[in-house]
N, C-alpha and C positions, 0 to 999 in steps of 0.2 A: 407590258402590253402584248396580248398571244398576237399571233402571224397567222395566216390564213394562204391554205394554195391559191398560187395567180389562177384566175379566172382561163378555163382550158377554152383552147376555141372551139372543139364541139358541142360545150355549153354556151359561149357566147353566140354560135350559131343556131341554137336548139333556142333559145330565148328571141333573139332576132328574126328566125323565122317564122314561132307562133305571134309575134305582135305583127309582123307583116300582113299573115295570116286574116286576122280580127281585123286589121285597116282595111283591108282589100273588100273584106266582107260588109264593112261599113261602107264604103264607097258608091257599091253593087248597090248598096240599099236603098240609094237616092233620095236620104232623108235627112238631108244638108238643109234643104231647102225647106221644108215643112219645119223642122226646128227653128231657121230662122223666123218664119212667118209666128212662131211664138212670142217674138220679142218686138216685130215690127209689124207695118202696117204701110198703107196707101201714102201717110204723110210722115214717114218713115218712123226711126226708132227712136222711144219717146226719153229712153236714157244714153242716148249718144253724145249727149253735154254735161250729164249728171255730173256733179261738182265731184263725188266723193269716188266716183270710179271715173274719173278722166283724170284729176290733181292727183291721188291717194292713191288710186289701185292700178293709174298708169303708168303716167310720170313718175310719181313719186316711188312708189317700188321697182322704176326702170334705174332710179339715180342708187336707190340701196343697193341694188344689183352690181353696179358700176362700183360702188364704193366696197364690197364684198371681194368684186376684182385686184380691186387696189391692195387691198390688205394680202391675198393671196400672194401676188407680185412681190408684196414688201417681205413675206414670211420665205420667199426664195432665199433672202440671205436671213434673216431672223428671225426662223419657226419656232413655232408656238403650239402649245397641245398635240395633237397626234400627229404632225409635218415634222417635230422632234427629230422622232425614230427615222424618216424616210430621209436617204440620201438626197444632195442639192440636186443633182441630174433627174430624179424623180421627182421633186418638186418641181422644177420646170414644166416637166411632162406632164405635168396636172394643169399648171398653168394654157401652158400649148395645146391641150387638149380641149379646153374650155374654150380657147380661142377661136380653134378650129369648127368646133361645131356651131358656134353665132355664127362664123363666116359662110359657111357651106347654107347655113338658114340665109342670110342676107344675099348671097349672089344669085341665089335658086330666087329668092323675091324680084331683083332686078331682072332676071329674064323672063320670068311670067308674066304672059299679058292678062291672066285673071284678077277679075274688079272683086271687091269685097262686096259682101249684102245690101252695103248703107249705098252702091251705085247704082241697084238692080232697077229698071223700073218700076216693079211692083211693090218698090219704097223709097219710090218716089225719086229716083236718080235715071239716068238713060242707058243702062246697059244692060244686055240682055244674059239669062244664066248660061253659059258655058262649060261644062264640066275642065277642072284643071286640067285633067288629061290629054286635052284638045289643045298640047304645046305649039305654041305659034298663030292660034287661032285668037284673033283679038273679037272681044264681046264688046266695043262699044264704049266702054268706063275706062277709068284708072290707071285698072290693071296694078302689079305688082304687090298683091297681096295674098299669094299663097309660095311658100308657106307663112304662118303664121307668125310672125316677129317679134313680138312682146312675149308670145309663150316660148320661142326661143330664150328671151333673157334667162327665163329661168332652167328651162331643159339644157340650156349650154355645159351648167353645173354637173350634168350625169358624168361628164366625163372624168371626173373629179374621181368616183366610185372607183373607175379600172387602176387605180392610184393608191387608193386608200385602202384597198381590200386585201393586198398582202401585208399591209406594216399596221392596222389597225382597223379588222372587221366588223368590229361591233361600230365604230363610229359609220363605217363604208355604209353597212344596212341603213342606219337611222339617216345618213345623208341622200342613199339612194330614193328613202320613202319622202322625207320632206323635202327634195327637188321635187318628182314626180307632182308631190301633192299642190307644190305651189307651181310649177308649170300647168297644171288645169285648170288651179283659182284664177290664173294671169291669161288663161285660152278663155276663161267663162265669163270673167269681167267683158275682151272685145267682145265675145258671140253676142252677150247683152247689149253692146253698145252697137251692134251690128257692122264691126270690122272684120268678121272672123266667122266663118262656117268652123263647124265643129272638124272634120277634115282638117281642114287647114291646121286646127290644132292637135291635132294628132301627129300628125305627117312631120309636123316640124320635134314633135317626143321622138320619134323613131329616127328620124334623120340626124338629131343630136345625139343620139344614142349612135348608131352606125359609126359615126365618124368619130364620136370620140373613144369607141371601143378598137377601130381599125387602128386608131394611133396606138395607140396601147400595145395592141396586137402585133402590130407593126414594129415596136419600136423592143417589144419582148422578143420576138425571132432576128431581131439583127444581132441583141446581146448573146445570143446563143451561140453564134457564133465566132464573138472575140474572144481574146484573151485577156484577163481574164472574162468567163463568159457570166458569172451572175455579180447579181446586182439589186438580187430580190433577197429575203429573207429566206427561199427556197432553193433548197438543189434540183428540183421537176424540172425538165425540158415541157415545151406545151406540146399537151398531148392535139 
């Protein structure tokens, strides 16, 4: 299985900055809210109890996610396909990585006081729109629904990538596109069911992202400086 240079940090920087980039731009745009009014109405959203995206594409793909967990945890002492090649200390860090970014999505949801769409009144709930930004500023509703939580299940996974991508790149790519791909399926399901501004699911891709690339990052420049200091398939220091 070829090896792959660690990911340098001014390319993990140069990628985190243009998707920051594209959020911020989204944001500006103020069209959270007209996309929402696509899926709802006065007597709010008419698939917000739909069987087969509350059971199936909620619940159900939150417990495969969990159970995905599990197996990782388990392949800490008895890896399997491309966790093989990667020492146990880097399997962890994959683990711990994924961990990290649910957690930094969940405690950022507990301090926001932003309601999701299915509160707003004009679907039929009592709180008025607030942009998230407006931290500490409570609209009325809920509250604690940004960021996006369900499309963390899946964006947690990216961390997985800063892992995968020195001891097995081709698998790293195809992982990095089929999280991305299923953290938007798991953000479009709520928008539809009107839990979730499209925002919301963004901000929770990029903030999984962030945090499970700083671990990485974080945990590549402290081995640089032990003895011994690698630990990768690479002699590179990060440039």
């Amino acid at each position: 299985m070829n090896a792959a240079p660690p990911l340098s940090f001014s390319r993990f920087l140069a990628w985190t900055a243009a998707a920051l980039v594209l959020l911020l731009l989204w944001d500006a745009s103020a069209l959270d809210l007209p996309l929402a009014r696509g899926f709802g109405n006065a007597q709010g959203f008419a698939l917000t109890h739909d069987w087969w995206l509350q059971e199936v594409l909620h619940t159900g793909v939150r417990q495969v996610a969990w159970g995905l967990m599990l197996i990782l945890v388990l392949m800490i002492w008895h890896p399997l396909g491309p966790l093989r090649v990667m020492p146990r200390a880097d399997r962890v860090g994959l683990v711990a990585g994924i961990l990290l970014a649910a957690l930094v999505v969940q405690l950022l949801k507990r301090a926001s006081l932003t309601s999701c769409p299915w509160d707003l009144v004009e679907f039929g709930g009592a709180a008025r729109h607030v942009s998230h930004w407006r931290w500490g500023v409570a609209d009325g509703g809920g509250g604690h629904c940004f960021p996006a939580g369900h499309a963390s299940t899946a964006f947690a996974f990216l961390a997985a990538y800063f892992w995968l991508r020195p001891w097995a790149p081709r698998v790293a790519r195809w992982w990095l596109a089929a999280t991305l791909l299923a953290g938007l399926l798991f953000g479009a399901v709520q928008m539809v069911r009107g839990a979730h501004y499209l925002s919301h699911v963004l901000w929770a891709g990029w903030l999984c992202w962030l945090a499970g690339g700083l671990l990485w990052l974080g945990v590549q420049a402290w081995r640089v400086r032990q003895s011994p200091p690698i630990l990768t398939p690479q002699t590179k220091t990060l440039s």
